[in-house]
N, C-alpha and C positions, 0 to 999 in steps of 0.2 A: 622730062616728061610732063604732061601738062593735067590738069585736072579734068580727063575725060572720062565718061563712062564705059566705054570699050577700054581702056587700059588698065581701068581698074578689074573689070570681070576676066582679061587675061589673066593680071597678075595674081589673084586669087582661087581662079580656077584651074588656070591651066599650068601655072610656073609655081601655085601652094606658097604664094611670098605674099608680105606685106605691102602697104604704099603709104607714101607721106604724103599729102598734094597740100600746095598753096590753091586757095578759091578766092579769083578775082571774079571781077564784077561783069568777063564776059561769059560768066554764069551767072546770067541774072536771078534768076527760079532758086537757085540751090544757096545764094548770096542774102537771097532775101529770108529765106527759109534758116540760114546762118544766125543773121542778125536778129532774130525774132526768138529765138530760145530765151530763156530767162536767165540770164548776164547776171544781172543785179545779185539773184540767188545764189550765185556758182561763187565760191570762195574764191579770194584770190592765192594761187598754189607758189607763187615768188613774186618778188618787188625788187628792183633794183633804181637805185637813185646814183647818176653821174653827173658829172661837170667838164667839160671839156669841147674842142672846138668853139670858142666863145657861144656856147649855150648849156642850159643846166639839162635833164632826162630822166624821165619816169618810166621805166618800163613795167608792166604786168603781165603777167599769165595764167590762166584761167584754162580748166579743161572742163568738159562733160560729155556724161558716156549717155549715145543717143543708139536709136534701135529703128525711127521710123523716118529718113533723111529720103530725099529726093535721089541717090546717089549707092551704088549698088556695094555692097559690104561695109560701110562708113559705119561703125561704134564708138568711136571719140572725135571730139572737136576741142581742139586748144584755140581759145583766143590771145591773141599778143597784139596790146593796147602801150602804143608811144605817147606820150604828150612830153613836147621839149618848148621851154621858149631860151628866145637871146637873153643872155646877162645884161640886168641894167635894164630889163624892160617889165612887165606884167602880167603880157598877155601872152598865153599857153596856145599851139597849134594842139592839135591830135590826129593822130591814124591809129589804123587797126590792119588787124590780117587773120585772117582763119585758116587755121588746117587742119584735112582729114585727116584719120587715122582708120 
């Protein structure tokens, strides 16, 4: 299921369930509206550090309970921020990803 608006007001209206959605970036509006909350202040709630497949891995996660989203029921947003680089090198990639709740 995809992060649409009509499948979230099913699933809360009419089946009274919850939804997890991933929001990629062909939600522009509700992506940018994502990445513009205040990150920096939001604690980070786990870390985990690996090694493996010849590169090293940072993961984080991050939540916050929001009320005024582009996106119809959405009260939490978990961010989950990668930075991995190759062993033997310096330089760090990063992604991210965002989900409703």
């Amino acid at each position: 299921m995809h992060a649409q608006r009509a499948h979230a007001v099913y699933l809360v209206q009419q089946r009274h369930a919850h939804y997890l959605f991933t929001v990629k970036d062909n939600q522009p509006t509700l992506a940018a509206q994502l990445r513009r909350l205040p990150w920096k202040q939001v604690p980070v709630l786990h870390r985990q550090s690996s090694r493996g497949h010849g590169r090293a891995e940072i993961r984080e996660v991050q939540a916050v309970t929001v009320d005024d989203l582009v996106f119809p029921h959405a009260r939490q947003v978990v961010r989950i921020r990668r930075r991995r680089r190759p062993l033997g090198t310096k330089r760090w990639t990063s992604e991210g990803a965002f989900l409703l709740e």
